[in-house]
N, C-alpha and C positions, 0 to 999 in steps of 0.2 A: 491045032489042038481043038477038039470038038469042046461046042460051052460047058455043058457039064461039067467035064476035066477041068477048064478052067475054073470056074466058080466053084470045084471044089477045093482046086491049088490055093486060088485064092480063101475059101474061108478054113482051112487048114491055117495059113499062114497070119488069119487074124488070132486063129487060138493061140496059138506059139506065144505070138505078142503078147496077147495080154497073159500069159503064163511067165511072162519073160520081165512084167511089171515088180516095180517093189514097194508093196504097200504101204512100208515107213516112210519111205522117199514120197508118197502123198501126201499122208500123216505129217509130216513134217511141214509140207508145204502149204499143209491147210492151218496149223499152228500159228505158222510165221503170219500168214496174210491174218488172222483172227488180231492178234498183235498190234498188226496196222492199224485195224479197225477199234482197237480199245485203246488207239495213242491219239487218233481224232485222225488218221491216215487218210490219203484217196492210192486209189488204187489206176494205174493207166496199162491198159494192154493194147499191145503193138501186134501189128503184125502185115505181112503184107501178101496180095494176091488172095490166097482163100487163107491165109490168118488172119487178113482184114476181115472178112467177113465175119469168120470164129469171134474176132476182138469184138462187135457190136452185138452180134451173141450174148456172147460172154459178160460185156458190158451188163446187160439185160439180167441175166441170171442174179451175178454179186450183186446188183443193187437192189432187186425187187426181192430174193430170197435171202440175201447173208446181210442188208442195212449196210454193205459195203459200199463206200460213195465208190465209184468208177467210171473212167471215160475213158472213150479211143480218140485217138486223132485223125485218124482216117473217116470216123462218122461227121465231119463238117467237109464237106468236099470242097467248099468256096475257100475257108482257109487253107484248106490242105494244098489244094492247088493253085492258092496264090504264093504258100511260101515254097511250091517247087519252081515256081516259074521266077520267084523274084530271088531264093535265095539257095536252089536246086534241092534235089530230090535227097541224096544222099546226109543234110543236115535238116530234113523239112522234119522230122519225129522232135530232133532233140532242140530245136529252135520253139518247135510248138511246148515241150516240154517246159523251155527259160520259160516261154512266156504263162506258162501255168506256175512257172513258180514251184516249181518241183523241192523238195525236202529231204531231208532224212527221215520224217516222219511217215513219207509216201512209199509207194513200190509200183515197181515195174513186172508185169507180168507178159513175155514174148511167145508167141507162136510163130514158128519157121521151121524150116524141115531143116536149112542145113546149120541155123544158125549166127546165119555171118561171118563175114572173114576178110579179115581189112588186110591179108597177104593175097587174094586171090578178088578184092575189091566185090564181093557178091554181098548183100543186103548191108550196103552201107548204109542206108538210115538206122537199121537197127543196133549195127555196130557204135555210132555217133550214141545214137538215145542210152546204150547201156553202158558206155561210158564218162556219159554225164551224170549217172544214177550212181555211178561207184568213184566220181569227183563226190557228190554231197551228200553220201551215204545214204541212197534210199535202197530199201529191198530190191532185189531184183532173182525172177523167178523166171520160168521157162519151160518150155516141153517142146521139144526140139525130136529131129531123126541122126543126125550127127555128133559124136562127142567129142570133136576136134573145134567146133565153131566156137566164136567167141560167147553164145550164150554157154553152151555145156562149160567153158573154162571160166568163166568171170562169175556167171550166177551165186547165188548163195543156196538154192534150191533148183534141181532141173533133172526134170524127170526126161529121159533117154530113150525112145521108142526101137528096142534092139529084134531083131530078125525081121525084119523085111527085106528081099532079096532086091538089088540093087535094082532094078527094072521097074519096081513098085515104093522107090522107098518114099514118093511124096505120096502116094492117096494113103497108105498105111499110115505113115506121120499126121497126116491133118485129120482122118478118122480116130484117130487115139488121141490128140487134141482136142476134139470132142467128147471124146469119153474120161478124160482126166478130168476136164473143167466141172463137166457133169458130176463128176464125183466127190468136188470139192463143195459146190454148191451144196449138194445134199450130205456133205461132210458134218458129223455132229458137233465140229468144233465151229463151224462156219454160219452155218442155215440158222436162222431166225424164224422161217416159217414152212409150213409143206406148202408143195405148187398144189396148183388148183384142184387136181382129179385126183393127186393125192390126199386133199382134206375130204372127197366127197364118198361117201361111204359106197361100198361095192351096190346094195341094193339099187343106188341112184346113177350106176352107167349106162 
């Protein structure tokens, strides 16, 4: 397929997606974490591979624009990989979790494409972590590519990245990961304050 073609297959099929979003189903999810945040909540987001990365992102956004306290477990690397080497990787999220001391006043927010799935053993950390949060009732939130994984079935809010054709469905999933979170941040039930270039007046770019 000449690139062209491609790059136009491909940005045809971001439109789709985000056509194929449901804006309550944000709405909502920006409600519930606001919630959090006015019950004295923290906020932890998981994620692994590039939802790791998303998570310290993301970390970054909720606490500097929504006064969301938040933290990943994956940004301490010396922890993270002492508790997979001492107590394995599949309980190293929700071990780090006991040890934060997790609540019902807290939430869990996941980025994964499939999910998790403790029949087919794939993102066992995050399976462990999200069902420690639904043992002590903290939120638990999501934006996933699959809606058979155990975040689309257990969450309480999880938004569904639907048409992407099975060949592409992880860069489609973790690009709309970004654009969810993005949207929440700048969610008017969430944000606290405009980023940077958005306080500074057009004359001054």
């Amino acid at each position: 397929m000449p690139s062209e073609s491609f790059s136009k297959t491909y940005l045809d099929e971001v439109a789709l997606i985000a056509q194929a979003l449901k804006p309550e189903q944000v709405d909502a999810m920006a409600e519930a974490l606001a919630l959090v945040r006015s019950r004295g909540g923290r906020l932890f987001v998981l994620g692994a591979g590039g939802g790791a990365g998303h998570a310290s992102h993301a970390v970054n956004d909720f606490r500097k624009i929504c006064d969301l306290e938040s933290y990943s477990p994956s940004d301490n690397v010396s922890e993270l990989t002492a508790r997979v080497n001492d107590q394995g990787w599949d309980v190293a999220y929700s071990e780090w979790l006991k040890g934060s001391r997790l609540t019902s006043k807290d939430a869990l927010l996941i980025f994964s494409v499939g999910g998790g799935s403790r029949a087919h053993n794939v993102s066992m950390s995050l399976v462990n972590a999200i069902e420690l949060a639904k043992e002590r009732g903290a939120l638990v939130v999501g934006v996933v590519g699959k809606e058979d994984g155990v975040t689309a079935l257990e969450a309480d809010h999880c938004i569904i990245v639907r048409g992407a054709p099975a060949e592409r469905i992880t860069p489609h999933t973790e690009a709309f990961q970004a654009v969810v979170w993005h949207l929440l941040v700048s969610h008017p039930s969430l944000a606290m304050r405009a980023g940077t270039w958005e306080s500074i007046g057009s004359g001054n770019r």
